[in-house]
C-alpha positions in Angstrom: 0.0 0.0 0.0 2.6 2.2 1.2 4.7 1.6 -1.8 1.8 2.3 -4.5 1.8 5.8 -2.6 5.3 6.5 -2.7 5.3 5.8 -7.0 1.8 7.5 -7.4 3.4 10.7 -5.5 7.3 10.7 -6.9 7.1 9.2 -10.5 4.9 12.0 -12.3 7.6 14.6 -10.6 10.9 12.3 -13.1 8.6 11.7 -16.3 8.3 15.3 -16.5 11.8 15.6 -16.0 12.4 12.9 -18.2 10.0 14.1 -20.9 9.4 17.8 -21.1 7.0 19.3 -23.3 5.0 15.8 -22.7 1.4 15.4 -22.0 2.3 14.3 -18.2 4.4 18.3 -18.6 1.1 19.4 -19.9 -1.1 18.7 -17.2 1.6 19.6 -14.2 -0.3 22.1 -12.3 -2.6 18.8 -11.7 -0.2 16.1 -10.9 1.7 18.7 -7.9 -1.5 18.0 -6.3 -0.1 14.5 -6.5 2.1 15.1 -3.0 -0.7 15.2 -0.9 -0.7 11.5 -1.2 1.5 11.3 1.2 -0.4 12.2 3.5 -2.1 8.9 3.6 2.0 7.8 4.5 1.3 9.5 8.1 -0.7 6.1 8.9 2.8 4.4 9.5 3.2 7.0 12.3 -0.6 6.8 13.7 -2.6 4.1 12.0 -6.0 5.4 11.2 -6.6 4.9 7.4 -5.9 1.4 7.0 -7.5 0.6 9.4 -11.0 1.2 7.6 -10.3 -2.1 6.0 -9.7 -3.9 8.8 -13.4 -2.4 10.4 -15.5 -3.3 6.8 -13.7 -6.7 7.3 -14.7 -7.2 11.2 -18.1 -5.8 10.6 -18.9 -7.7 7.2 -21.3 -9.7 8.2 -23.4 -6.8 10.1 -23.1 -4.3 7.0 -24.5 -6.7 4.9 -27.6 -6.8 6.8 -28.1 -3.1 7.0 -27.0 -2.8 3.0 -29.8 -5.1 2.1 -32.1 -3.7 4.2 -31.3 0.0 2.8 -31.4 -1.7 -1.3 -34.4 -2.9 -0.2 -36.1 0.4 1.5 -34.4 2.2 -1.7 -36.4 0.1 -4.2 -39.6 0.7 -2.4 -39.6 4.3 -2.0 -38.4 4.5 -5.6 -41.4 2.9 -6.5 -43.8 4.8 -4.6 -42.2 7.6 -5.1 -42.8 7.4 -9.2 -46.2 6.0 -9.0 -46.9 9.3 -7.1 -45.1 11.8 -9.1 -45.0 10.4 -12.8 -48.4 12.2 -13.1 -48.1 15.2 -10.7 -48.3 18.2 -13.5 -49.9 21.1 -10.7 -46.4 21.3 -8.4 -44.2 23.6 -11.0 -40.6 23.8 -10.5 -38.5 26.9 -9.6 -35.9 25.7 -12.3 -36.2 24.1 -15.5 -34.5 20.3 -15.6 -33.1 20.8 -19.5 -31.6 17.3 -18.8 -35.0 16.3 -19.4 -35.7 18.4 -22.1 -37.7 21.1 -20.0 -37.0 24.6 -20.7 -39.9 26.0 -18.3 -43.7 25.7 -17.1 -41.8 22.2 -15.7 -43.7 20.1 -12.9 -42.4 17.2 -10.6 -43.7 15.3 -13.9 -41.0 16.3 -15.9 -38.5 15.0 -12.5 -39.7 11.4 -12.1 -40.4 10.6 -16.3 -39.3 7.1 -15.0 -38.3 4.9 -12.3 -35.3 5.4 -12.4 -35.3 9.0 -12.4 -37.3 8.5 -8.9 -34.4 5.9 -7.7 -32.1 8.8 -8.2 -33.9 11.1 -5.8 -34.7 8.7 -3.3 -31.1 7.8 -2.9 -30.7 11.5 -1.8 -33.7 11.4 0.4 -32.6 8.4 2.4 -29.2 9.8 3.5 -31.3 12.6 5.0 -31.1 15.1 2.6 -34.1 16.9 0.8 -33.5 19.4 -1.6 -37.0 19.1 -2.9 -40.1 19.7 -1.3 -43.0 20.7 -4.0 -44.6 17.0 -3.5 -48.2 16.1 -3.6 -50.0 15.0 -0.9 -49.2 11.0 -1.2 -45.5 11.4 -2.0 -45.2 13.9 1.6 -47.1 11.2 3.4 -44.5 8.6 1.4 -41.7 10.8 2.6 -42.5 11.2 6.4 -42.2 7.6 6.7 -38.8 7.9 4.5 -37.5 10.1 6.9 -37.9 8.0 9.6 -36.5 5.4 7.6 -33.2 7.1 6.4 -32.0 7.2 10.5 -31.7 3.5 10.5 -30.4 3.9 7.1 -28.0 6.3 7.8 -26.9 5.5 11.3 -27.0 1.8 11.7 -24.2 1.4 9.4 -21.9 4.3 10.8 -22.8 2.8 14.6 -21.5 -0.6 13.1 -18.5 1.2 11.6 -18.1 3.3 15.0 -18.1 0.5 17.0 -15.8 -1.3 15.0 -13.2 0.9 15.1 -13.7 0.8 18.8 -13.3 -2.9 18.9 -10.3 -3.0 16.4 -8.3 0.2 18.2 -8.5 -1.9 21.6 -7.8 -5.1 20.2 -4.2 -3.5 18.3 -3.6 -1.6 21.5 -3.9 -4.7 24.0 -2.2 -6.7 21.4 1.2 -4.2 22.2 0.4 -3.7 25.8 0.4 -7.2 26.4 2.8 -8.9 23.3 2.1 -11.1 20.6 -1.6 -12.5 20.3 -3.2 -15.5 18.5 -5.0 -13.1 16.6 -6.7 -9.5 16.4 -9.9 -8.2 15.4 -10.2 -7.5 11.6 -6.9 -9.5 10.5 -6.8 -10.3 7.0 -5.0 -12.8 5.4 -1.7 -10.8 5.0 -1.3 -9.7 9.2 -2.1 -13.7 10.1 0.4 -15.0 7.1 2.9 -12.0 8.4 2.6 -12.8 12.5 3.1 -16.4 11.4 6.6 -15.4 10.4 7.8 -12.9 13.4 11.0 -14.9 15.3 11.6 -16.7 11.9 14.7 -15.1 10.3 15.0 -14.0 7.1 17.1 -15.8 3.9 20.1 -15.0 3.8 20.9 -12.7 0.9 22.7 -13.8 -2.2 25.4 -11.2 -2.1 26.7 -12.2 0.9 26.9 -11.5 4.5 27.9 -7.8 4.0 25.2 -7.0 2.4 22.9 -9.1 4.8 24.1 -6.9 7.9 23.2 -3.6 5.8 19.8 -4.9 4.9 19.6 -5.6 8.5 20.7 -2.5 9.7 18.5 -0.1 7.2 15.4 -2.5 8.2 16.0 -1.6 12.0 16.7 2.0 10.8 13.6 2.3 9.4 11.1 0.0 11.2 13.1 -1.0 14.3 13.6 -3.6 16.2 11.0 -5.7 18.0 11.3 -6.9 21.5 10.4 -9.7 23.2 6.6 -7.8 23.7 6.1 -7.2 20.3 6.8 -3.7 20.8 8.8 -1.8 18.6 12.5 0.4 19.6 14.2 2.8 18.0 17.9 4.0 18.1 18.2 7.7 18.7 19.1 7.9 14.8 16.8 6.0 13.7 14.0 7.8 16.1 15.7 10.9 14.6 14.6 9.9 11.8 11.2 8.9 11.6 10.7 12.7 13.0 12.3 13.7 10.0 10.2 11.9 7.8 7.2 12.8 9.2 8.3 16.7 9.4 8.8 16.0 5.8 5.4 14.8 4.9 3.6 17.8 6.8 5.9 20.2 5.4 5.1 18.9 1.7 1.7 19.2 2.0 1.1 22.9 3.7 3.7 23.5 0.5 1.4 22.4 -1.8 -1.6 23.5 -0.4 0.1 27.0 -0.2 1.2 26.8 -3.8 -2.6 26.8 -4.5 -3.2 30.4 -3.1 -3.1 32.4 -6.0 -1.2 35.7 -3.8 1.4 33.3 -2.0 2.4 31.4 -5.3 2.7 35.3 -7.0 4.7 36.7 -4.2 6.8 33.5 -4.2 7.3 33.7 -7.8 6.6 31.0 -11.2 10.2 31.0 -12.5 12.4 28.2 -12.3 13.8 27.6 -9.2 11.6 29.3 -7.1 11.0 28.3 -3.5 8.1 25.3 -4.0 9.8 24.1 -7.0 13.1 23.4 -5.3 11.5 22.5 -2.1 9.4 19.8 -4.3 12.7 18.4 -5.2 14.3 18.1 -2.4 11.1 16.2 -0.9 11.0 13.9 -4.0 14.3 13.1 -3.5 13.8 12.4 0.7 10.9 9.9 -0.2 12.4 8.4 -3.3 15.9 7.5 -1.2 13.2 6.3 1.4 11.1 4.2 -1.1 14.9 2.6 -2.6 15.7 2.4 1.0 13.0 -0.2 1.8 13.0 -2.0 -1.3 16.4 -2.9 -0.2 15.7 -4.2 3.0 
């Protein structure tokens, strides 16, 4: 995962170097929005993000429930909500809908021409929202009971996902307070295959020993070493930095976010060499010796 960020945020900054005047040199002003992909690289510091996996894996079961159950209030509504509208030519519209081919004089009839036009607009309804009101009398009645439905729609599943970050944050924490654990809520195959291998040690590299004790060292630099307890230690260079990397990463994206406001990036200048352009490649060039780093090790 982590690696797929690193190449979706580093290699658009070298084709353009390697190809100027290309189509990926073109469209550059789009792809520096690119950095803020590493942003997502934060979750090896604090995992939050990947852990949304974990949650819709540990909750499966309960979300399928409650996403039937919503398909199933969606169809309904849809239906009723055509059968009452499809013919509703007194409520005009403040707009036209030219998507339908109305211009003006339109009513809700020229909104719900079909089912599926209905489907569209119920979807909306059920997360809560209603941006139209002009209903006849059997659609409101249809849509008081909607509303009541769209809270289970709406809040069952984020209780389920609440809850199961919940579960999974406790079960990760207790799993490091207390050391290595048969298993943890929301593993997927690759953490079980992975814990299955912690005290086995690794091949021994082709090259040689030498090069074995600098793969070690650069893993325990960048990931360090695990204790007994499963937790992790750092040396103070290798603590040093991790800061540095993570300073990095925050730094790059308040640069690109800056970059966006229109008086900063004037007063900074657009000339080659200015401040974000430099700064840019100095940060490729931190996470792209990073990204070789761990393909190394």
């Amino acid at each position: 995962f982590y690696s797929i960020i690193d190449l979706l945020a580093i290699v658009p900054y070298y084709i353009t170097l390697a190809l100027p005047g290309s189509i990926v040199d073109q469209y550059d002003e789009y792809l520096r929005m690119a950095p803020i992909l590493r942003l997502l690289k934060l979750d090896k510091f604090v995992p939050s993000f990947t852990l949304i996996d974990d949650v819709i894996r540990f909750k499966w079961n309960s979300l399928k429930v409650a996403g039937f159950a919503a398909l199933t209030l969606w169809i309904i509504f849809g239906g009723l909500l055509y059968l009452f509208e499809y013919q509703d030519a007194v409520n005009e519209l403040d707009d036209p809908v030219p998507i339908y081919g109305c211009i003006e004089d339109c009513t809700m009839m020229d909104r719900f021409r079909n089912y599926f036009d209905s489907f569209f607009y119920t979807g909306v309804h059920l997360t809560g929202d209603y941006p139209i009101t002009t209903y006849d009398w059997p659609a409101r009645f249809t849509n008081f009971f909607m509303v009541i439905a769209a809270v289970g729609v709406v809040s069952i599943p984020s209780g389920l996902i609440a809850s199961g970050f919940v579960d999974i944050v406790q079960s990760k924490s207790k799993a490091k307070r207390d050391g290595p654990i048969t298993g943890i809520a929301g593993d997927d195959w690759y953490e079980i295959k992975y814990r299955s291998l912690e005290g086995v040690p690794p091949p021994n590299s082709r090259w040689g020993p030498t090069v074995d004790k600098w793969q070690n060292a650069v893993n325990d630099f960048l990931n360090g070493k695990k204790d007994g307890s499963g937790r992790h230690s750092y040396t103070t260079s290798a603590y040093a930095g991790r800061v540095f990397i993570f300073a990095v990463i925050i730094a790059n994206i308040v640069a690109v976010l800056l970059e966006s406001v229109p008086s900063i990036d004037k007063a900074v200048g657009n000339g080659p060499g200015n401040f974000f352009d430099v700064f840019e490649a100095f940060s490729v060039f931190v996470f792209a010796t990073e990204y070789i780093s761990r393909l190394f090790c």
